[in-house]
C-alpha positions as CSV (number, residue, x, y, z in Angstrom):
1,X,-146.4,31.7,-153.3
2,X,-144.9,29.4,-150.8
3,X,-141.7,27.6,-151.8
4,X,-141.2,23.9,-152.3
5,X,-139.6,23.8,-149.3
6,X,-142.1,25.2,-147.1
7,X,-144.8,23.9,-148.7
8,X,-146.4,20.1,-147.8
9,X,-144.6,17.7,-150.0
10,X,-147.1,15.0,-149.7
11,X,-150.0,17.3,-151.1
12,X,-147.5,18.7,-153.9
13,X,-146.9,15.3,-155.2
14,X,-150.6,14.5,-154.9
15,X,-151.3,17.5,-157.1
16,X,-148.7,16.4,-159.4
17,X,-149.8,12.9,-160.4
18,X,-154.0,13.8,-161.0
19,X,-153.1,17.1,-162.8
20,X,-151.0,14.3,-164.9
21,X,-154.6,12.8,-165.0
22,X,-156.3,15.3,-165.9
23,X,-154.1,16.1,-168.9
24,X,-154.1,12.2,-169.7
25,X,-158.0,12.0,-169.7
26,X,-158.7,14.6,-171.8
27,X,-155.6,13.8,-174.4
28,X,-157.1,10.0,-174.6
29,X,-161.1,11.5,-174.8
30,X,-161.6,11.4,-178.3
31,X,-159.7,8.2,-178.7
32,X,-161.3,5.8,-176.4
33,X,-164.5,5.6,-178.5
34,X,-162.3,2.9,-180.8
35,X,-159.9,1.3,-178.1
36,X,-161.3,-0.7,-174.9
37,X,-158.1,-0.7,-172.6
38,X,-158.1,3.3,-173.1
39,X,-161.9,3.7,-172.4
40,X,-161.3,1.9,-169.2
41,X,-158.5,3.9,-168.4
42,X,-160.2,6.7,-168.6
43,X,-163.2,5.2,-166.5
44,X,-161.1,5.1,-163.9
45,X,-159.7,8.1,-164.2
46,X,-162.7,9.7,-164.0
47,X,-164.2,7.7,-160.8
48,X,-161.7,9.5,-158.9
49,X,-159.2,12.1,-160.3
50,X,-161.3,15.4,-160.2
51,X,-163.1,14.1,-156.8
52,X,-159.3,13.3,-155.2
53,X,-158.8,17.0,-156.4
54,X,-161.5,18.9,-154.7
55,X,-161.2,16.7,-151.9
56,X,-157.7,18.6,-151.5
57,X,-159.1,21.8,-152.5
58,X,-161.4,21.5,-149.5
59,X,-158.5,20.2,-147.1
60,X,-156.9,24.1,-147.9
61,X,-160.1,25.3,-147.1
62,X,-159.8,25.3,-143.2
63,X,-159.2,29.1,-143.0
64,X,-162.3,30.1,-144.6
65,X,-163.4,32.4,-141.3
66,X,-160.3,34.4,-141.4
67,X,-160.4,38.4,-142.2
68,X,-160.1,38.6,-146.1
69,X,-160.8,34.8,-147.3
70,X,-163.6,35.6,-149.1
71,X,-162.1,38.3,-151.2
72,X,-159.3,35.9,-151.5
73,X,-161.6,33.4,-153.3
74,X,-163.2,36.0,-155.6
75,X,-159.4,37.2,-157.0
76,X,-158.2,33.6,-156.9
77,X,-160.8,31.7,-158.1
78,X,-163.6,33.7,-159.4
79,X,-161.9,36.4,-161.3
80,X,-159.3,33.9,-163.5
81,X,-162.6,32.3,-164.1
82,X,-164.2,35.3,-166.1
83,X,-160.9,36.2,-167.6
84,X,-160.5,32.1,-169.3
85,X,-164.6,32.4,-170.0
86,X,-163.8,35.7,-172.1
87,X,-160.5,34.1,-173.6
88,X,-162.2,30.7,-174.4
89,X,-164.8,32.5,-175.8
90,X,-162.6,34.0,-178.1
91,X,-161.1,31.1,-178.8
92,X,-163.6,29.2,-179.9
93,X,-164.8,31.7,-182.3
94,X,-161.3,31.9,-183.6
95,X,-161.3,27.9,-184.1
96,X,-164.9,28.1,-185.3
97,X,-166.5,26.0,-182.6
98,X,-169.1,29.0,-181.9
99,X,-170.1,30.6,-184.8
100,X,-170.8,33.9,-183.0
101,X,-168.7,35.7,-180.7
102,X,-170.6,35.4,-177.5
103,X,-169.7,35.9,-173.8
104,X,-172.0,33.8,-171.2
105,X,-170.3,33.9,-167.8
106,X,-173.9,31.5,-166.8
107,X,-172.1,28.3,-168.8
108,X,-168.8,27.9,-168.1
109,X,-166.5,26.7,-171.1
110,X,-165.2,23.0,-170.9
111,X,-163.0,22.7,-167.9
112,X,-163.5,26.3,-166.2
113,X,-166.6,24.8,-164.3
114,X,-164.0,23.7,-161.6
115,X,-163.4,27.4,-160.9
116,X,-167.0,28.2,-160.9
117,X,-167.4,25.3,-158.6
118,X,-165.1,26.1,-156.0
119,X,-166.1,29.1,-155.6
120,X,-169.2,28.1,-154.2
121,X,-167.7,25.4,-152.2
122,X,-165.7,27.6,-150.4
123,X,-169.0,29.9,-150.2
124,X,-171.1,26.8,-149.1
125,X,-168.4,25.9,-146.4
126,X,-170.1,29.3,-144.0
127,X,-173.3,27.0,-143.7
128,X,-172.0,23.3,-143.9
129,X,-168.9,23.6,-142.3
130,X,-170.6,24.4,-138.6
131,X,-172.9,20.9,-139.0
132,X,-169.7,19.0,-138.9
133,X,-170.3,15.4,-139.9
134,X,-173.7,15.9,-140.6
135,X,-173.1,18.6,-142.5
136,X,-170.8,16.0,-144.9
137,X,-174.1,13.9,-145.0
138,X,-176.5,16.2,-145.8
139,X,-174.2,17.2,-148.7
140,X,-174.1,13.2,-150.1
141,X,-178.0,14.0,-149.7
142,X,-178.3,16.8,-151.5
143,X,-175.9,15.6,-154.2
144,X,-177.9,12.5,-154.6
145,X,-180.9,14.6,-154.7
146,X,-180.1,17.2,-157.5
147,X,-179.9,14.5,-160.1
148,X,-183.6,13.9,-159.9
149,X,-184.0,18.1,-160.8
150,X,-184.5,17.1,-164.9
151,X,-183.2,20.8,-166.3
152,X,-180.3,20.7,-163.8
153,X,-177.2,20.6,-165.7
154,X,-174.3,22.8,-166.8
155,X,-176.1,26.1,-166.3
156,X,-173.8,27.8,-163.5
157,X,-172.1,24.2,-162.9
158,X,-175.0,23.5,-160.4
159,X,-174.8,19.9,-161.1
160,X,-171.7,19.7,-160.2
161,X,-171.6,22.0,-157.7
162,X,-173.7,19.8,-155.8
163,X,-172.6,16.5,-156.8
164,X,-169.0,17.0,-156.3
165,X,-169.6,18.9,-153.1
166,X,-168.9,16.3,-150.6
167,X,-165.5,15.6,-151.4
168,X,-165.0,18.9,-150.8
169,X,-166.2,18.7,-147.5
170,X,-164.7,15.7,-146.9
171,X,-161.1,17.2,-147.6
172,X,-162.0,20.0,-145.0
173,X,-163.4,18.0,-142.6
174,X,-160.4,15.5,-142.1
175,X,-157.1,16.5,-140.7
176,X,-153.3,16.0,-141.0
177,X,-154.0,13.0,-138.4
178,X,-155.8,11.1,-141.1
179,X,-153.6,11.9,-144.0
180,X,-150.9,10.3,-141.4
181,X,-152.9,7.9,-140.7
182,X,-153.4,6.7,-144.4
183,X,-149.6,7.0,-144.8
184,X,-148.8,5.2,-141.5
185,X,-151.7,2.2,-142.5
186,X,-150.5,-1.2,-142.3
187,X,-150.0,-2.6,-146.2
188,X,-151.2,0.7,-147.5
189,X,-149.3,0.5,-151.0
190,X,-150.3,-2.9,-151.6
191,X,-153.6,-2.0,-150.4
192,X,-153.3,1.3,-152.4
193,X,-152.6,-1.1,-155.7
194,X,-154.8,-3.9,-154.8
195,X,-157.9,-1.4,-154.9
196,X,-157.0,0.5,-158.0
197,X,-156.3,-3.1,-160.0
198,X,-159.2,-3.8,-158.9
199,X,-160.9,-1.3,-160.0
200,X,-159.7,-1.6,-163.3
201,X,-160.5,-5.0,-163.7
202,X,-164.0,-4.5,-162.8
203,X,-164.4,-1.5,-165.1
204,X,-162.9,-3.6,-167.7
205,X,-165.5,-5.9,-167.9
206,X,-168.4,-4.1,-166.9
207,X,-168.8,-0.5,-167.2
208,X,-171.3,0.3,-170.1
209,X,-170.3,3.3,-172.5
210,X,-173.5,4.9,-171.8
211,X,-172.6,5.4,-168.1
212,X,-169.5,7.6,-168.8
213,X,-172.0,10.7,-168.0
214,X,-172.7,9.6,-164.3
215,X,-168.5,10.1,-164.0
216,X,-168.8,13.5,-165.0
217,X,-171.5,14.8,-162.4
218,X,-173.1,17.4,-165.0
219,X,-176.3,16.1,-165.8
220,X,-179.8,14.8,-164.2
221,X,-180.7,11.3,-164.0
222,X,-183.3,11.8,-166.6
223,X,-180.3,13.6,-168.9
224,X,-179.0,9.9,-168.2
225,X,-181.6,7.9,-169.5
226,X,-185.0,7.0,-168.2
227,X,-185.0,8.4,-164.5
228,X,-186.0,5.8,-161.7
229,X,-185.6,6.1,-158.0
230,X,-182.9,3.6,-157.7
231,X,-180.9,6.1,-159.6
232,X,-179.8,7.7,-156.4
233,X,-178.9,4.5,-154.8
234,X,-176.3,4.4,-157.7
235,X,-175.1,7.5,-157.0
236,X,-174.5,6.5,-153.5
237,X,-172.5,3.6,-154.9
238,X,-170.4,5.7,-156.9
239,X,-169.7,8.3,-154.2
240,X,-168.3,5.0,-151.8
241,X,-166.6,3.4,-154.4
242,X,-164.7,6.9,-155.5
243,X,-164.0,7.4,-151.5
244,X,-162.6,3.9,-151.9
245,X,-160.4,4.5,-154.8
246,X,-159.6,8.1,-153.2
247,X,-158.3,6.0,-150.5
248,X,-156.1,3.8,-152.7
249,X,-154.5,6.6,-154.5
250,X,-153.6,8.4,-151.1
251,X,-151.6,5.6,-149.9
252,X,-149.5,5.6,-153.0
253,X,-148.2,9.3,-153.3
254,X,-144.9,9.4,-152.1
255,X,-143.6,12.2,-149.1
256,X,-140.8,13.1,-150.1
257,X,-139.9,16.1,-152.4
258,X,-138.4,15.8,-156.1
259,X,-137.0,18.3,-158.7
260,X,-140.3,17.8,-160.2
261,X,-142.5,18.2,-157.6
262,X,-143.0,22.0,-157.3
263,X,-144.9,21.7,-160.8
264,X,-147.5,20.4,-158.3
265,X,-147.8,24.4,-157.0
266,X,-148.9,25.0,-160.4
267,X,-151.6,22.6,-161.3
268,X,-153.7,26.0,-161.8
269,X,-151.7,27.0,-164.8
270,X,-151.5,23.7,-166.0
271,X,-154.8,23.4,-165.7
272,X,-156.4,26.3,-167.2
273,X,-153.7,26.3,-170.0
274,X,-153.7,22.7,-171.7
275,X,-157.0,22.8,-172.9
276,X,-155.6,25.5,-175.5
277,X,-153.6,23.0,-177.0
278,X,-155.9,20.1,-176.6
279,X,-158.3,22.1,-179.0
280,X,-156.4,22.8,-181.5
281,X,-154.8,19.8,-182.2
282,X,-158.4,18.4,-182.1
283,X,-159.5,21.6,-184.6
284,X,-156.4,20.6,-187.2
285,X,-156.2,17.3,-186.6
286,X,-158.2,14.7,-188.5
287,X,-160.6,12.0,-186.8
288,X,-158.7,9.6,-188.8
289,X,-155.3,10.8,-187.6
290,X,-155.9,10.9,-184.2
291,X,-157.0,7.3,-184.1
292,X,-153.8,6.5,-185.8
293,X,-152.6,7.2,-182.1
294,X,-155.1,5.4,-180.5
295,X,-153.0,2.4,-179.6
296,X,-149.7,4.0,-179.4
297,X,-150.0,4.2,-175.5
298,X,-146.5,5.0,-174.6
299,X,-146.5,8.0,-177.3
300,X,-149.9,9.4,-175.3
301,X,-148.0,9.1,-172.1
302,X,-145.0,10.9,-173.1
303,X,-147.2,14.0,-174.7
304,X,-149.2,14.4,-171.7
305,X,-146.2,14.6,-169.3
306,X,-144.5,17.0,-172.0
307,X,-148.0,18.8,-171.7
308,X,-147.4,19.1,-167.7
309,X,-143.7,19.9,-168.0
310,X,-144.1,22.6,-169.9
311,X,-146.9,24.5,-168.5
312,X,-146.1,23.9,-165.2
313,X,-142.4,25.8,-166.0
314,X,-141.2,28.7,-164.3
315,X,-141.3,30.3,-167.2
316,X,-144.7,29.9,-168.0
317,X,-145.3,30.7,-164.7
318,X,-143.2,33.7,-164.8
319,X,-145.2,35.5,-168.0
320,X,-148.8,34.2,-167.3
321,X,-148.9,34.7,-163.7
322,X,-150.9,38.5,-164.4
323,X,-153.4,36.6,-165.8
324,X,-154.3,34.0,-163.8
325,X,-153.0,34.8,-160.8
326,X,-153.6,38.7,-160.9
327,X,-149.8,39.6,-160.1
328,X,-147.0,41.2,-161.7
């Protein structure tokens, strides 16, 4: 891999603050039932932190013609993603999650649909990728569509294969002119802040606990509730409003490199290692413990950036790179 120095800072740091995200969301998950500032925390979180991600995936996509990418993809992407389906399979036997000892590479376990998903994205990119522009809006079409398919869902990620598909695009479609151009906009950190205060106020007063689902992209409308047409002018709505808050969050990562920011080259181990110690802690830890740290919001910070600092070590790097990277 590329060093730091070689590398583009702005992206690295970009990486660096929603695999932070990431790690925060899912460490606050099971607490936010009982707390309201952390359930709209992780609202907003979840508008925009896995979109702002594949958006990014998509902007490293632009070499998808060249000699080799595809085989590329399939030992980047889709082989780590049967190796973690076998081990979290394991795992959750182990931790008694699954009572039987069962490998299905047709549902992905918790957070390995990402790597399912991007491997069709960069698979997709050979057909929507030559329309352009209105290749990006016959994606929004399609992922507005899908959610009327009722049995649409986990099976193979489609849902959100489809769903989250236009950032994707979006992120290859756009260029280091408009990345410049964010960071070059007049007032863009106030901006930046403005949008992302606002949308927590807005959250905070009127996003209903029954819409978290429509964040996470892997269900049908009629999973949802009752399905009506206007659904898909929601989901619309939410794909402007993430481009929105997508927009706000560009305009605050910083440019410049820091001794911390070549974790955000490893977001991949960080990633696909955290959950193992999200689990457990959930498997030995009492409901009535955990909420113990419900409100201790400084404590939840600190473990999750303890959570990033660790994986995302050379060291970890160093003796779990054959495994999810495929090298000695």
């Amino acid at each position: 891999m590329a060093s730091t120095t070689k590398r583009n800072l702005y992206f690295d740091n970009a990486k660096l603050i929603l695999i932070f995200l990431v790690v925060f969301g899912h460490v606050i998950s099971p607490l936010k039932r009982n707390d309201d500032f952390l359930f709209t925390v992780y609202t907003v979180i979840y508008l925009f932190h896995m979109p702002a991600f594949i958006l990014i995936s998509g902007y490293f996509a632009k070499g998808y013609r060249k000699k080799g990418y595809l085989m590329k993809s399939v030992k980047k992407i889709l082989l780590p993603y049967v190796i973690f389906q076998v081990i979290y399979s394991i795992f959750y036997f182990f931790n008694g999650e699954e009572q039987t000892l069962t490998f299905d590479f047709l549902q992905p376990h918790w957070s390995l649909w990402f790597l399912l998903s991007l491997f069709c994205w960069n698979i997709f990119l050979y057909v929507f990728a030559r329309l352009k522009w209105a290749g990006f809006l016959l994606a929004v079409g399609i992922g507005i569509a899908v959610g009327y398919i009722d049995r649409i869902g986990s099976f193979l990620s489609l849902s959100r294969t489809f769903v989250f598909f236009p950032y994707f695009l979006f992120g290859f479609l756009i260029d280091a002119k408009h990345i410049q151009w964010i960071k070059d906009f007049k007032f863009s950190s106030v901006i930046g802040i403005g949008l992302i205060c606002a949308t927590f106020i807005v959250f905070s007063y009127s996003f209903p606990s029954e819409a978290v689902p429509w964040l996470l992209g892997s269900s049908s409308y009629a999973d949802m509730g009752n399905v009506n047409l206007i659904d898909g002018v929601f989901r619309g709505i939410q794909y402007i409003s993430t481009f929105i808050v997508i927009f706000g969050f560009l305009t605050l990562v910083p440019s410049g490199g820091s001794k911390f920011t070549v974790i955000g080259e490893r977001t991949l181990y960080i990633y696909l290692l955290h959950g193992f110690i999200i689990k457990i802690i959930e498997t030995f830890v009492s409901d009535e413990s955990l909420a113990a740290f419900a409100q201790n919001y400084l404590l939840l910070i600190l473990f999750s950036i303890s959570i990033c600092l660790i994986l995302g070590s050379y060291l970890i790097k160093k003796y779990t790179k054959p495994l999810i990277e495929l090298r000695l």
